[in-house]
C-alpha positions as CSV (number, residue, x, y, z in Angstrom):
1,X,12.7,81.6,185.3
2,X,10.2,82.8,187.4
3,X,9.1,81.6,190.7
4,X,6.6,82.3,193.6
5,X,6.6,84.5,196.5
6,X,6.4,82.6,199.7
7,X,3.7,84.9,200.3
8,X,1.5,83.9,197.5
9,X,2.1,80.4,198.1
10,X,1.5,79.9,201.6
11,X,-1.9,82.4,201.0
12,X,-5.2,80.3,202.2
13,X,-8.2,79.9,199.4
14,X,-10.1,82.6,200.9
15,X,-13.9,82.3,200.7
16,X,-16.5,84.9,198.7
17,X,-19.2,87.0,201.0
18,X,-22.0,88.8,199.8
19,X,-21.6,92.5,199.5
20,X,-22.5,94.5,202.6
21,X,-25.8,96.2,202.5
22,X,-25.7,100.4,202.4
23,X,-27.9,100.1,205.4
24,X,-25.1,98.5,207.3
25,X,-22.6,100.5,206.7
26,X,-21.7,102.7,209.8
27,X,-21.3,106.5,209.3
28,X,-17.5,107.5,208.0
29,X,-14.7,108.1,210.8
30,X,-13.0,110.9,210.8
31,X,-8.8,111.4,210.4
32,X,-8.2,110.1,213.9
33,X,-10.6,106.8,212.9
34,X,-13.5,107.4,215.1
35,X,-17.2,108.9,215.0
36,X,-18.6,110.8,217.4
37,X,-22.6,111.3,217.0
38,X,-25.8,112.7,219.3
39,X,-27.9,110.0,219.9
40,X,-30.2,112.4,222.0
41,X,-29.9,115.4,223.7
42,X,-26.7,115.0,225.8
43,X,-26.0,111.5,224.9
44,X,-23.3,110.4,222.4
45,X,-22.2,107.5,221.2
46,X,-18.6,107.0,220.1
47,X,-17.5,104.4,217.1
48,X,-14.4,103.0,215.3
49,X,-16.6,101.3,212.9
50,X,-16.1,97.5,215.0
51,X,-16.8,99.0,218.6
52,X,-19.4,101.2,220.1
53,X,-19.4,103.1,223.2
54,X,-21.5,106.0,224.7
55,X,-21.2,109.0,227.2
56,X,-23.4,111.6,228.8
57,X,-22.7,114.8,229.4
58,X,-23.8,116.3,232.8
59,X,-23.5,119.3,234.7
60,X,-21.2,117.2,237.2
61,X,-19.1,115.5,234.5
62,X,-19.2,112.9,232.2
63,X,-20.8,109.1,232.2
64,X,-18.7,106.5,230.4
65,X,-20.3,103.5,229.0
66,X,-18.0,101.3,228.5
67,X,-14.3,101.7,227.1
68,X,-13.7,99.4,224.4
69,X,-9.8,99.2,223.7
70,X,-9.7,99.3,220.0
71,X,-11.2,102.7,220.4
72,X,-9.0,103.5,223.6
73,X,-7.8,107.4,223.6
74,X,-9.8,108.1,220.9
75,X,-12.7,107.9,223.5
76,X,-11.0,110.7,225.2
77,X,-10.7,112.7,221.9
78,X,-14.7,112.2,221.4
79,X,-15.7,113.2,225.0
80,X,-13.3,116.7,224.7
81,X,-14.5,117.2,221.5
82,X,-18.3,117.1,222.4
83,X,-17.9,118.7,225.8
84,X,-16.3,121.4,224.4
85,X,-18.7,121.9,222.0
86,X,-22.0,121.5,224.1
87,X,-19.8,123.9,226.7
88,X,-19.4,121.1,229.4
89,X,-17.2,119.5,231.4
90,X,-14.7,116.8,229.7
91,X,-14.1,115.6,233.3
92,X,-14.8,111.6,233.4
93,X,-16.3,110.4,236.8
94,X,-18.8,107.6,236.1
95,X,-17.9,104.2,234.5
96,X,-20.3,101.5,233.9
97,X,-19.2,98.5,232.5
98,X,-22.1,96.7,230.4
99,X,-19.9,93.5,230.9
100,X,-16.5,91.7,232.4
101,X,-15.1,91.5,228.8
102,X,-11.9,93.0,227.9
103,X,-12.6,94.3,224.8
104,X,-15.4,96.6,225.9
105,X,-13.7,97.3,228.8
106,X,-9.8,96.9,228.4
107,X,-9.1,101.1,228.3
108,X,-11.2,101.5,231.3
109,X,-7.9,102.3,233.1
110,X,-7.2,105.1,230.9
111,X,-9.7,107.1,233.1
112,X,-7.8,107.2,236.2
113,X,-8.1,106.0,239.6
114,X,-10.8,108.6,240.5
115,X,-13.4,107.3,238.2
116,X,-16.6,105.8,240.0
117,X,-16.9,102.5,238.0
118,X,-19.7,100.7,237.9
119,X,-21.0,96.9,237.4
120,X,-23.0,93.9,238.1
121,X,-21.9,91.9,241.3
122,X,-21.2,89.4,238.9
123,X,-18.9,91.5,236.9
124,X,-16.8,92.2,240.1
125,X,-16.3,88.6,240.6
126,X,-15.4,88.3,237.4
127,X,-13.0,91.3,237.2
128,X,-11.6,89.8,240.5
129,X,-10.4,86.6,238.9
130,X,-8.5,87.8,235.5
131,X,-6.6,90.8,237.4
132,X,-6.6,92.9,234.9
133,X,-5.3,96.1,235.4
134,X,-6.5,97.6,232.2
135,X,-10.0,96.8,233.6
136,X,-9.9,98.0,237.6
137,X,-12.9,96.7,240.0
138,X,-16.1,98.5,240.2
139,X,-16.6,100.3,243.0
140,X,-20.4,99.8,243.2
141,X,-22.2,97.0,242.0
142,X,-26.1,96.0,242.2
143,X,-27.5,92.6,242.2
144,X,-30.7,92.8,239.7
145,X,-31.4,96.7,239.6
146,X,-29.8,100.1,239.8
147,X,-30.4,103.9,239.2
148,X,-27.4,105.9,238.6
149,X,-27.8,109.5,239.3
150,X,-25.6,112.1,238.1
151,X,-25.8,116.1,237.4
152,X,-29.7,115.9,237.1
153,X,-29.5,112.6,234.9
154,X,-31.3,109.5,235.1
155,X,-29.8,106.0,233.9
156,X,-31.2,102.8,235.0
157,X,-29.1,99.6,234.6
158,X,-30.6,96.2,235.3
159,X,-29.5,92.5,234.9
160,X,-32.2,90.1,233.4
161,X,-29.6,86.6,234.0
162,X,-27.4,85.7,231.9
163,X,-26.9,86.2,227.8
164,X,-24.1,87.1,226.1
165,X,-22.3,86.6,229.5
166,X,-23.2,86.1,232.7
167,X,-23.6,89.4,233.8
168,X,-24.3,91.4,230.6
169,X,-26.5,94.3,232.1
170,X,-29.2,96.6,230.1
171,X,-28.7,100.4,230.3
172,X,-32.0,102.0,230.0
173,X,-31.8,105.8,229.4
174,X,-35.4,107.0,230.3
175,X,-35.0,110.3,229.5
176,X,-32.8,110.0,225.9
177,X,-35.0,107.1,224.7
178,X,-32.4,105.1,224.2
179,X,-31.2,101.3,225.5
180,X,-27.8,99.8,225.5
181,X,-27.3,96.3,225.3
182,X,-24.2,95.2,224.5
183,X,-23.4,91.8,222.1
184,X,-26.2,90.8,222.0
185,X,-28.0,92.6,218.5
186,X,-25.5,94.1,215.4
187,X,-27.4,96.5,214.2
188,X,-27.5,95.5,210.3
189,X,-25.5,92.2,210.8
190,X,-26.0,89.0,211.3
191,X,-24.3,87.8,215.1
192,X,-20.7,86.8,214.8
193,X,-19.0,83.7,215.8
194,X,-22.1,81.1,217.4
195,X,-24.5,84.0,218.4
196,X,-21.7,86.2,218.9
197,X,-19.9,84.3,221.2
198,X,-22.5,83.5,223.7
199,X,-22.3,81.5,226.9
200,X,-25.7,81.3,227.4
201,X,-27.9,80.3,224.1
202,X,-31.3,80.4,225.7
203,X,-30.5,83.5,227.5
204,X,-29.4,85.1,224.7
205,X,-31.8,84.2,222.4
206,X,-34.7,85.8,225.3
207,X,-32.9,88.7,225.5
208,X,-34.2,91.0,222.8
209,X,-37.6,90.3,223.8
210,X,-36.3,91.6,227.0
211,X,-35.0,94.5,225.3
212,X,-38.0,95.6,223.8
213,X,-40.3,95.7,226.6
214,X,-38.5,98.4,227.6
215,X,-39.5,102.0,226.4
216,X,-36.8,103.7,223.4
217,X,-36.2,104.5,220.0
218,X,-32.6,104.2,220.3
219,X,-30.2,100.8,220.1
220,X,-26.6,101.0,221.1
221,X,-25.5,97.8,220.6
222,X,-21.7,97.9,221.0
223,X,-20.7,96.4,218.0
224,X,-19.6,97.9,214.1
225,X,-21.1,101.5,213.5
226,X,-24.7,101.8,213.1
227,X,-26.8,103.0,216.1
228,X,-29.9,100.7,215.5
229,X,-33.8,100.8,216.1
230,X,-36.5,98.9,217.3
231,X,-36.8,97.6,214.0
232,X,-33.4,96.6,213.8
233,X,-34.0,94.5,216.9
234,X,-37.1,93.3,215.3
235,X,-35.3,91.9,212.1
236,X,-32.8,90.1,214.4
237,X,-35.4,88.2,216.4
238,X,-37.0,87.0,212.9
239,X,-33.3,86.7,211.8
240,X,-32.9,83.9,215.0
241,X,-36.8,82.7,214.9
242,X,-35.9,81.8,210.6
243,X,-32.8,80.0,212.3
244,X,-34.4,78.2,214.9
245,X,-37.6,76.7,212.3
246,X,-35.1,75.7,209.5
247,X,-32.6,73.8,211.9
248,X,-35.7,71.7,213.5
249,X,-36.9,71.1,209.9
250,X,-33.9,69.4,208.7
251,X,-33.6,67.4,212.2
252,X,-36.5,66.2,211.4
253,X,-35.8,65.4,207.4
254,X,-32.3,64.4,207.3
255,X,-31.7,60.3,208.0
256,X,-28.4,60.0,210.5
257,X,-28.3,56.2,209.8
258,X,-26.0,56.4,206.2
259,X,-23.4,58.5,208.2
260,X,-23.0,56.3,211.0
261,X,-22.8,53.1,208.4
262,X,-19.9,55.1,206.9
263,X,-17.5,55.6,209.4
264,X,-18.7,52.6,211.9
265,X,-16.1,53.1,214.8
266,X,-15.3,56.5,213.7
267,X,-18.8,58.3,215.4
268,X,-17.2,61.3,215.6
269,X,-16.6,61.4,212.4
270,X,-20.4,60.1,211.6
271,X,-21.6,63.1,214.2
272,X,-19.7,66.1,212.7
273,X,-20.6,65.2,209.1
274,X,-24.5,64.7,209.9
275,X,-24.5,68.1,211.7
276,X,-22.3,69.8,209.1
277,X,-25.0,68.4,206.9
278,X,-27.4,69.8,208.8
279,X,-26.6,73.0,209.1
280,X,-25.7,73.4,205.2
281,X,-28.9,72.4,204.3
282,X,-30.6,74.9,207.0
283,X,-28.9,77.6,206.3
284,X,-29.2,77.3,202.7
285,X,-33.0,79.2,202.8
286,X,-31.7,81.6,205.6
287,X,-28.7,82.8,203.3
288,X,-31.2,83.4,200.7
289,X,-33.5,85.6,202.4
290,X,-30.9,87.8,204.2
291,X,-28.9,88.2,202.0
292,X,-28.7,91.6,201.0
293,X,-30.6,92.5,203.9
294,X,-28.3,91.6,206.5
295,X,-24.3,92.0,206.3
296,X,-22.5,89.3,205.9
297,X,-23.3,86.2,204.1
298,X,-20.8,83.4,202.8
299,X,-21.6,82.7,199.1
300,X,-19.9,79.3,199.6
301,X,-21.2,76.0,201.1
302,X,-18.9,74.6,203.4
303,X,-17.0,71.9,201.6
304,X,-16.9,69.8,205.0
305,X,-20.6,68.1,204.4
306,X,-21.8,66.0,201.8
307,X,-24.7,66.9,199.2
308,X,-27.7,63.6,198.5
């Protein structure tokens, strides 16, 4: 007699995804499971393959930009590892914080007490109400604009309103070519989670037009492994404009009125189904032009909305 493992039976039917694109795929870690690459000159950026951070190397110490926790010491490891090959100091004593949120900024305590941590105003206020310690205060903040200055380096951070968050700031690098805005573009993937988890759809949306006014080659992104281009932010902006065109197409094509005779009472029920309807039968020409172009793509329709 055999039987089943509780395991196997209680195991979900899992759904199929595409396979991720080779120009997706982030650069391997190494045996403590992070990468640590130049991005130009004297900056680095620092990945465990889901996060992305960055630091400069200066004459007066390092900058920190941001400290995502799933990368935690291992940011340490990457910062004595390139200062000690570049023959600088491995001494922290700038931290910026692209955003409030705790998972690019929950091992900012790691640092010490004697870090100079900076933030949007907003970010304080922020900071302020979750009283976190694994994310202390900034000590300076800025309202729409700030240059930070540090051992003969230049970075300037500006907030443009709200996106991702309410105060998710860019960090230009004028001299490195580089910018770093943070949840907003996945360099070789498709946004996670409604536009990766955005408070502000508009804003977010805007924001890599923002992003490319600005001069760089560079994108650090803070999410998965892959420092991006300005192509990269390029195929996301087509990625969201594709979006946009097929979801007012099918508004415009798909009758409500056979949903809400269904389930009468129920309109709920009748407004799910109509927009889980909607969005199948939008996304179904999106799916097949990224696929294989951008990582990742369900292979399976959701089973929630009706086919007619």
């Amino acid at each position: 007699m055999t039987s089943s493992s509780p395991l196997t039976e209680s195991t979900p039917q899992l759904p199929d995804y595409a396979p991720i694109p080779e120009a997706a795929l982030g650069p391997a870690l190494n045996e403590h499971g992070y990468h640590v690459g130049r991005v130009e000159r004297n900056l680095f950026s620092v990945t465990d393959g889901t996060y992305q951070s960055a630091f400069l190397l200066t004459a007066d110490g390092v900058v920190l930009f941001d400290a995502p926790p799933s990368i935690g010491h291992n940011l340490r490891r990457a910062v004595d590892e390139m200062a000690a090959a570049e023959g600088a100091s491995n001494k922290v004593t700038h931290l910026v914080y692209s955003h409030h949120h705790a998972d690019h900024g929950g091992a900012s305590a790691l640092f010490g007490s004697d870090v100079v941590r900076i933030g949007h105003e907003e970010t304080k206020r922020l900071l302020r109400r979750d009283k976190d310690p694994a994310r202390p205060l900034p000590d300076v903040t800025f309202h729409d604009r700030y240059t930070l200055e540090v051992g003969g380096e230049q970075v300037e951070l500006a907030w443009h309103g709200p996106n991702h968050s309410p105060d998710n700031i860019y960090i230009h690098f004028p001299h490195h070519d580089t910018l770093m805005l943070v949840d907003i573009v996945n360099a070789g993937w498709v946004p996670v989670f409604n536009l990766n988890l955005s408070e502000d759809v508009p804003g977010y949306i805007e924001a890599p037009s923002i992003a490319q006014s600005y001069p760089w080659t560079h994108y650090i992104g803070g999410h998965l492994g892959r420092v991006g281009n300005r192509d990269t932010v390029a195929l996301h902006q087509q990625y969201i404009a594709d979006i946009q065109a097929s979801v007012k197409q099918m508004l415009g094509t798909v009758d409500p009125t056979p949903y809400f005779v269904k389930y009468g009472a129920n309109v709920w029920a009748a407004v799910q189904i109509y927009l889980d309807t909607i969005t199948d039968r939008a996304a179904e020409p999106i799916m097949a032009k990224y696929t294989g172009v951008l990582a990742p793509r369900t292979s399976r329709r959701s089973s929630t909305a009706p086919r007619s």
